[in-house]
Structure formats: structure tokens, C-alpha cells
N, C-alpha and C positions, 0 to 999 in steps of 0.2 A: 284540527278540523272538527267540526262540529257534526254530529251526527246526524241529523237531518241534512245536512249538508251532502253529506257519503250517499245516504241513502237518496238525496235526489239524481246526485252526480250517475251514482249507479243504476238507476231508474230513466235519466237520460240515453244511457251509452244500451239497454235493453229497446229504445224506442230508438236509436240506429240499426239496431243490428236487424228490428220489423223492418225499417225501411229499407237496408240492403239487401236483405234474403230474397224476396220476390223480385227485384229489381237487376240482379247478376247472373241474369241465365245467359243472356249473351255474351258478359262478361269470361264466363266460366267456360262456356262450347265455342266462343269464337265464330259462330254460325248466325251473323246477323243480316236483315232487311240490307240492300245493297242496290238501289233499282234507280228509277229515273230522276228524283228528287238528288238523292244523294249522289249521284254522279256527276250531276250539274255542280251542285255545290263542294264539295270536293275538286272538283276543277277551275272553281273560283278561288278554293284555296293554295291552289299550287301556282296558281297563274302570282298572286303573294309572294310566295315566297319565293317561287321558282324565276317566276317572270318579272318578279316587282313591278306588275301591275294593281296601281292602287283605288280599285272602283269609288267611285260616287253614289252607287243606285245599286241594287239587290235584286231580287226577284220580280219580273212581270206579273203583276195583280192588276183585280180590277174589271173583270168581262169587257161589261161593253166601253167601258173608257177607258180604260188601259193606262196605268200607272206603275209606278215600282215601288217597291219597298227600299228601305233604306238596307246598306251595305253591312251593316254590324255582322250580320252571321255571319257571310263570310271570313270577318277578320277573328270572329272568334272560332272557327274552324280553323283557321292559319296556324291557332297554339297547337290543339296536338297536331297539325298535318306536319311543325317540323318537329314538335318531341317524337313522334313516332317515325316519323322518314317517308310520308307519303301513304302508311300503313292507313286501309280504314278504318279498322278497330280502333285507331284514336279517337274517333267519333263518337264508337262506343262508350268509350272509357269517359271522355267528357259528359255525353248526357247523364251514367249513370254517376260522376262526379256532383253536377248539379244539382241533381234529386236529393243525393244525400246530405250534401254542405246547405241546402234548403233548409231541411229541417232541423239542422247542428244550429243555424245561422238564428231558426224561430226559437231556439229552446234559450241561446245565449241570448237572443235582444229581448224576450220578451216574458222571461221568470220574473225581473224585478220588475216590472212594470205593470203584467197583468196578476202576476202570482204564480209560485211552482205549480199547482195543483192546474191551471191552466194554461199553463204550458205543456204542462206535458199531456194532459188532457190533447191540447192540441197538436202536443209531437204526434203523438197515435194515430188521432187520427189522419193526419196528413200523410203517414206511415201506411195507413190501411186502405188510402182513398183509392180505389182502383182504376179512376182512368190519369193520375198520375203513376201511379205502376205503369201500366201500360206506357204512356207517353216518353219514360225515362227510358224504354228501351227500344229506341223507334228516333235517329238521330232525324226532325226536322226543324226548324226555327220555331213558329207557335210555342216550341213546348219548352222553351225557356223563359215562359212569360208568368210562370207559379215563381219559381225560382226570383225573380225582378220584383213579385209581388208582396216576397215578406218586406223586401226595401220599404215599396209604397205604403204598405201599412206602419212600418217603425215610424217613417216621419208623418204622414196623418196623424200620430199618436201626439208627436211633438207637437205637432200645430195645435191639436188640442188640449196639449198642456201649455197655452200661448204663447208658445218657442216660435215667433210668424215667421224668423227665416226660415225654417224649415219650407218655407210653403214654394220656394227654390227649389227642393232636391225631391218634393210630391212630385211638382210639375216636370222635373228632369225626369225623373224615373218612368212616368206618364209618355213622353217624348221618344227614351231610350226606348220601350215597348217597338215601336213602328217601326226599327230595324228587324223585327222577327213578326210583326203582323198589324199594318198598317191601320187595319181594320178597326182593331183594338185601342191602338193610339189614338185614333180618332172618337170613337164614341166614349172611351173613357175618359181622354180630354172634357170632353162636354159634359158628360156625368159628372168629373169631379169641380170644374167650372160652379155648373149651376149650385151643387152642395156649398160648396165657398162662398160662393157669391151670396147667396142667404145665410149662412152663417155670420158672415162678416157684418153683414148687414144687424145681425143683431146684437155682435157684438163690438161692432162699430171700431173695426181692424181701418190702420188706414191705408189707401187708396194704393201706396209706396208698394204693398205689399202683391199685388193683383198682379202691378207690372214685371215684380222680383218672378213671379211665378210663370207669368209670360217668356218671359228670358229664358226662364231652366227648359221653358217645356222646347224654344226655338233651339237651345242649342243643342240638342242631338240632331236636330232637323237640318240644320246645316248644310250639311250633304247634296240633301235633296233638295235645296232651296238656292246650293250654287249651279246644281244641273238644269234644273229647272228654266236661272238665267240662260242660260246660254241653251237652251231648247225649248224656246221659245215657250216657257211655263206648262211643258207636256204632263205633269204630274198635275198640275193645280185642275186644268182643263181637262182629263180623263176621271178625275176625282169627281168633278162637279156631272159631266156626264152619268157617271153609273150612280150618283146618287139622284137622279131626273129620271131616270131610262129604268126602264124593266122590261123583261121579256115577257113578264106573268101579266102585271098588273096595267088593265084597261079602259082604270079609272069608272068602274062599275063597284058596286058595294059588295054582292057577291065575291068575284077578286080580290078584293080589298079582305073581306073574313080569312080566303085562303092564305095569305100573307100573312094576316095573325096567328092563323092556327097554326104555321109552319113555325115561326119565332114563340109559339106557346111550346110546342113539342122538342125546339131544340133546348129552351131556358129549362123546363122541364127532365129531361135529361139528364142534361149535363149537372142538374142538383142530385137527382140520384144515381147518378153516376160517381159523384164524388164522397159516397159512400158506402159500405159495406152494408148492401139489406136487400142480400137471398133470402133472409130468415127472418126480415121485419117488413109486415104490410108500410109500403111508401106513405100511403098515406098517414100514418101514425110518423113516422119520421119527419114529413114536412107540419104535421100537427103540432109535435111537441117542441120543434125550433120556431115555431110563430108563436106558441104560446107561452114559453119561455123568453123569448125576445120582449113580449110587448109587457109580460109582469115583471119582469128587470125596470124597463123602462119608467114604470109605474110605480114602483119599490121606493118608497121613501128613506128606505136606510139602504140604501144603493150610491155610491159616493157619484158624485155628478162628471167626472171623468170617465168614468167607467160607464155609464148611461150615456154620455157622448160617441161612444167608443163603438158600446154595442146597435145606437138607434143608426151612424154611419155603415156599420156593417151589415143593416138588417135593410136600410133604403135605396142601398147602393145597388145591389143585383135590381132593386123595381126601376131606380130611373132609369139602367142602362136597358129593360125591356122595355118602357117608353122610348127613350133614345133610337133603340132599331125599330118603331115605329117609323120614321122618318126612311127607312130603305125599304123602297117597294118591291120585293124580289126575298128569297130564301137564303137564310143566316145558313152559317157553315159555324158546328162546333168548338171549331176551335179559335173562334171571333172571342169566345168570354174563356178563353181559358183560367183568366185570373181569378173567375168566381171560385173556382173548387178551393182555393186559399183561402177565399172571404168565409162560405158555407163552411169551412173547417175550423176557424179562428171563432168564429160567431159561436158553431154547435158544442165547442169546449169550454168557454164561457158560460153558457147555458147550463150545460152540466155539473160544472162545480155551482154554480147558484141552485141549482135541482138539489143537489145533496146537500146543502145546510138547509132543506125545507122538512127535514124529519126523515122516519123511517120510509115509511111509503114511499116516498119521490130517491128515496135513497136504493130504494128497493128497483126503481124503476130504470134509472142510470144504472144501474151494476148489469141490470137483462139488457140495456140496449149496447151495455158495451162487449158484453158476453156474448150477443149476438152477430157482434159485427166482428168479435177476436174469432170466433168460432166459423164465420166466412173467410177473413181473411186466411186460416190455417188450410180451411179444406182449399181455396183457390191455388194457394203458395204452395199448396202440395200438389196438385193438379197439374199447375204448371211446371212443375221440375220434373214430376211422373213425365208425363204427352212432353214438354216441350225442350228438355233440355238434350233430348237424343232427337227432334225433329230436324230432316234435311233440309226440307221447306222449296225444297223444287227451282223453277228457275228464278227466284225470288230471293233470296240468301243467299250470302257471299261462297259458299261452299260450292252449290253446285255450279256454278258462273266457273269455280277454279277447278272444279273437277272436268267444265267442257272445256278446258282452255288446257288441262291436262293430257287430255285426248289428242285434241291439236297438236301442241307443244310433239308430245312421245312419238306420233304415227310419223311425222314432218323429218325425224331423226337429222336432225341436222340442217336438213335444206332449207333453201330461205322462201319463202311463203308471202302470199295474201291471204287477208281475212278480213271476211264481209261480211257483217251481222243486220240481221232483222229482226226489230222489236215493235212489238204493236203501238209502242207510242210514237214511232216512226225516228222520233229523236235517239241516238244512242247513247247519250252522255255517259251512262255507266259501264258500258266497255269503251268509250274512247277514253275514259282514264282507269280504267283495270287491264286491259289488253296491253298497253303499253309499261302500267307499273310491275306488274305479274312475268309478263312475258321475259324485261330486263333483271329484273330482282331474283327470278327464278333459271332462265334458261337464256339470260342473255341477249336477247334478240325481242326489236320488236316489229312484230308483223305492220307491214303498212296496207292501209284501205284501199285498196287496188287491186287490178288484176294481175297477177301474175304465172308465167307458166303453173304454178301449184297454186292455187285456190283454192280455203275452206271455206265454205259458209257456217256460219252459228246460227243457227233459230231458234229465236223465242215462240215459240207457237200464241196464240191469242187464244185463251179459254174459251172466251165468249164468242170468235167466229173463226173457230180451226183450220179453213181452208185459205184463210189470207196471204200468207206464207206460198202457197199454189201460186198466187195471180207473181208477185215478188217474182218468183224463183220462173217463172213463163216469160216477163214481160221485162223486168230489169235487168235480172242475174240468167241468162238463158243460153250464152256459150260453154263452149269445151265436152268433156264426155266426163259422165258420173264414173267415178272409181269405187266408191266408196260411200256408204249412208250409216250413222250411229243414231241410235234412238237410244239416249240414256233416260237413267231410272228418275232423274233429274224433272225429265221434259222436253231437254234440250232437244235437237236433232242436226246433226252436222252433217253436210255433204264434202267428200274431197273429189275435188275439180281437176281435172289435167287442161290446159288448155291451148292451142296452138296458135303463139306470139313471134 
């Protein structure tokens, strides 16, 4: 084996181990996010395996028109709910699986193609980006859409090396996206549409090829296009609604500013967001990746593949902030989450073209990457100091099991109800923890009813503490109190006697 080869190999498996380390705190404490998202879903995946109920439609999105998302998460949630036996740390262990096979996935597809020096340039930073940190330990759908996004750029590459089937597996993977955020599917749809569409036009791709890409993008859609039939097109007609309908916008200009200014601040964001600059004024970061970008572009000894490569990664984030021009109402961040993959592949690019410019621009990348290694260390370190011995209250799976603890121990045997209150009114995350926990632990699972013994679980509401009051007066208001726990948690448990 060749030694530049060793040396990249081993300069790969150094930009895994960035990416694991901040990334494994839940991994290692076992003390993860466990609340209303994840309980719904988690219980979509049991219903899988458990129930061989095999959905159509995914998540209710959509405000005022009300539409679903497609099923995918949950059937990707199905793997570890039965590698692990129902356990949620498989959850864990999946999101922080994807984050890493992400960047394993960037370094193998695209050394030979873009070059080692930017690849790995882009392992790092994809490694250091921090609201992919962040995201990789926080199991929700969205945040498997970086993960999907190295796919969409491998074949973009191909189309651009005039491989036109590829232009199938862009639009599949486009399609695939809307099982984890509909949103996205949709305007990136259009974003990469319109790109094509002029492209082809100049390169006079034929017509065969539009339809090929049509197909890829319908058939994830499937799903939701056989529910659809047989309900009476509820997705198509909630779609069309919230993109007409705004709660903000009054068809005034004023209004209309606010709306920009909300989608300037989120696109805004979430760029520097996906990268490391405690230590670097933003604006010098958004400077040197436009002015880098556009003298690639302009580079006469820049190979024309490569200047295709970088001017789609550099127009793609603008058309998709033209695109959300079209929704009169306020973006939610994690509508572009694919960008932080774009801004990362674009900004390593950038970089190796910086350093073949001499010493100076060589001088220049070595401080911005010093700066951002030197973020990421103090953060990675921050975070294992504060968060890897954090309980996290009644929010993390820990203290949930240490009220259920309480329950279980004081109950010695007898058989029990338990009635839980949570400020989102919904309980999904104890009616599939109270049941898994209760059996796997102690045998027994308490059912939602009254019985001579009644606990109550409260989740108290930060934001207006006395809710719980009205609850416990007007729902929950028989039998005589025995007993009140206020744990360190938050939690507060009442034990009930009641006379049945």
C-alpha cells in the first residue's frame, strides 16, 4: 500500500473519531431526550413490529392545511425497536449510527472524485458542524435528511459527469427526503427542477430523461399518493391550503418584509450554524465562501466539472431562499437541513482551491481551520464537562424511570393505576414507557384508570406551573391523598386511595 494512501486512510479514521466524540454523550450516559415526539414515534414503531400494522402516512404537518408526512421513519425506527427489544436507546444508537456512516459514506464516495485533500477537508468539517452535532443526539426524523444528502450530491455529480440516469436516483432521493420532512421534499423538488431544467436546456439532455427523474422522485411518494386516493386527496388539498393561507401575511407590503425578514434570519442561521466561528467574525466566513466560490467559477484552469459542481452548490441554497418566497408564513429550521451538507462540501472545496493560491491564502485557511478545530475542542469539551453527568429533569429518559421507580417500589406488589399529566396533554411517552419499563422491570403494567390505588405522575409545565392544579381539581379529584413526592427530577407524584 502506498503511503499517501496510509496517510490518507489514517487521516480519515482521525476525522471519525471528530465526529464520534461530540456526538456519544448519550451514547455513553444512556440519559437521553425521551418526550412527546419520541413517544409517538416509538409507538409507531412497535405497532410494526409488534402489531404488524403497516402505515401509509407518518406525521401530521402542515398548520392550517393539515397533511402527513410520509411513513419512512417510522419503518426506520422498526430496525433498532427490534434489534434492541423495544429499548429507546436504539434510537439513540441509530441517530448517532447515521451521523457517523454520513461522513464514512462522504469520505469513501467522494476522495476520487473531488480529491483527498477535499474530502477530507470536508470530513472535518462536516465533523465540526455543530448543529449536526447537535441533531445526531436528538432522535427526530428532519435530522436524517444531511445523512440522505451526501446520496443527492453523489449523483448530482454523476448527472454532471453526463451519467443522465442518474437523474432517477437525484429525484428518488429528493422524494425519499418527504418521509422525514415533507417540507423539504417539496421545495427541494422545485429547486432542483428549475436547476435541471436550465441545464438541460443548455445542454440539450433529452426530454426521456425529465420523465426518468419524475418516476424516481413519485416513487417514494407512493404511499401517500395511495392514501390520498382513498381520502379523498386529504394531502394534496391541505398542501395547497397552507401554501394560500397565512396566519401573518395580509397581503400588505409591510407583512410581506416581515416574512422575508423571518426566512432571511432562519437561511442566515442555519449557514452559521453549520459551522464552527466562536472565534471567527460571521461575516468574514460568509465573505471568504462567496468570494472563493465565484473566483473558482471564473478560474480558467479550474476543470469544467468541478466549476459545475461548485456554481450548483453555491445557487442552490439562493434558489431554495427564492423558493420559500412562495410560503407566506415563517420557515422552521429544520425545513433546509440539507444545506449544512451543501455549505460544508462547497466551504472544503473552497479551501483546497485557497491553498494552491500561495502563502498568504495558505496562511489564511490554516487560521480559519485553527479556529474552528479550536471551537470545536473547547465545545466537545464543554459538553462532556456540563452534559455528560446532566439528569435533564423531566425531560430525559432517566428521570421518567426514576418516577416510575418511585411508583413501581412504594406500590410493593399491589396492583395499581397510573394517571399521567403532561403539558402537551398528549402522553405518548409514557404510554409506551409505563408499559415497556413497568413489564421489563417489575413485571406489571399499570393501566390508565382508576383503581383502588392511584398514582398520579406530573409533569409540571414550566411555563405556567399551576396547570397541573386545574387537572388534579376538575379531572383527577376523587379518593383521599396519601402521599405527595416532589422529586429532584421535577416530577411530583400523588398516591391516591380510593373508594371503588
Amino acid at each position: 500500500m502506498k503511503k499517501k494512501t496510509i496517510v490518507f486512510l489514517l487521516a480519515c479514521f482521525l476525522v471519525v473519531i471528530f465526529a464520534a466524540l461530540p456526538r456519544s454523550i448519550e451514547l455513553i450516559n444512556g440519559n437521553y431526550v425521551f418526550g412527546y415526539d419520541q413517544g409517538k414515534h416509538w409507538l409507531a414503531a412497535k405497532s410494526i413490529i409488534v402489531g404488524y400494522k403497516f402505515p401509509l402516512i407518518g406525521d401530521e404537518v402542515g398548520g392550517q392545511g393539515g397533511f402527513f408526512q410520509g411513513s419512512g421513519w417510522y419503518y426506520l425506527l422498526a430496525i433498532p425497536f427490534f434489534i434492541f427489544q423495544g429499548d429507546p436507546y436504539g434510537a439513540v444508537v441509530l441517530m448517532f449510527v447515521l451521523s457517523v456512516v454520513m461522513i464514512v459514506l462522504f469520505l469513501s464516495f467522494f476522495h476520487s472524485i473531488l480529491g483527498k485533500k477535499e474530502a477530507l477537508a470536508g470530513g472535518f468539517l462536516l465533523s465540526f458542524a455543530p448543529i449536526l452535532i447537535s441533531n445526531s443526539r436528538f432522535a427526530w426524523p428532519p435530522f436524517v435528511i444531511p445523512f440522505l444528502t451526501i446520496f443527492y450530491l453523489w449523483f448530482v455529480y454523476r448527472v454532471l459527469q453526463k451519467k443522465y440516469f442518474n437523474i432517477l436516483f437525484v429525484f428518488f432521493i429528493v422524494g425519499v427526503t418527504a418521509h422525514f420532512e415533507i417540507a423539504t421534499a417539496g421545495t427541494l423538488f422545485i429547486a432542483t427542477l428549475i436547476l435541471y431544467i436550465l441545464w438541460s436546456l443548455k445542454e440539450r439532455i433529452p426530454v426521456k430523461y425529465l420523465g426518468l427523474g419524475l418516476i424516481g422522485f413519485v416513487i417514494p411518494l407512493l404511499p401517500l399518493i395511495l392514501f390520498d386516493l382513498r381520502h379523498d386527496f386529504l394531502n394534496l388539498k391541505g398542501i395547497f391550503v397552507t401554501l394560500h393561507g397565512s396566519k401573518r401575511y395580509v397581503g400588505t407590503w409591510a407583512e410581506y418584509v416581515k416574512i422575508i425578514s423571518n426566512h432571511w434570519m432562519i437561511f442566515s442561521d442555519e449557514f452559521f450554524r453549520a459551522f464552527q466561528t466562536i472565534y471567527i467574525p460571521k461575516i468574514y466566513m460568509a465573505g471568504f465562501l462567496i468570494a472563493g466560490s465565484v473566483s473558482m467559477l471564473l478560474d480558467k484552469n479550474i476543470s469544467l466539472i468541478k466549476k459545475k459542481f461548485v456554481g450548483f452548490l453555491f445557487i442552490l441554497p439562493v434558489l431554495l431562499f427564492l423558493v420559500f418566497l412562495l410560503y407566506k408564513n415563517d420557515l422552521w429550521p429544520w425545513w433546509i437541513s440539507e444545506l449544512t451538507v451543501i455549505y460544508a462540501v462547497l466551504c472544503a472545496i473552497v479551501f483546497v482551491y485557497g491553498w494552491q493560491k500561495g502563502l498568504v491564502m495558505q496562511i489564511l485557511v490554516i487560521t480559519l481551520i485553527g479556529l474552528m478545530a479550536a471551537s470545536y475542542i473547547n465545545k466537545t469539551y464543554n459538553s462532556f464537562k456540563k452534559e455528560l453527568s446532566d439528569y435533564g429533569g423531566v425531560h430525559k429518559i432517566n428521570g421518567k424511570k426514576d418516577a416510575l421507580d418511585v411508583i413501581f417500589t412504594d406500590a410493593k406488589g399491589e396492583q395499581f393505576g397510573l394517571t399521567v399529566f403532561t403539558p402537551p396533554i398528549y402522553t405518548y411517552a409514557y404510554d409506551f414507557l409505563i408499559p415497556w419499563y413497568g413489564m421489563k422491570k417489575y413485571g406489571y403494567e399499570p393501566p390508565n384508570e382508576k383503581q383502588r390505588l392511584l398514582y398520579l405522575l406530573i409533569e409540571p409545565d414550566t411555563g405556567e406551573p399551576w396547570r397541573h392544579k386545574g387537572w388534579l381539581e376538575t379531572v383527577i379529584k376523587d379518593g383521599t391523598v396519601e402521599k405527595t413526592w416532589n422529586l429532584p427530577s421535577g416530577f411530583i407524584i400523588e398516591k391516591r386511595r380510593l373508594d371503588l
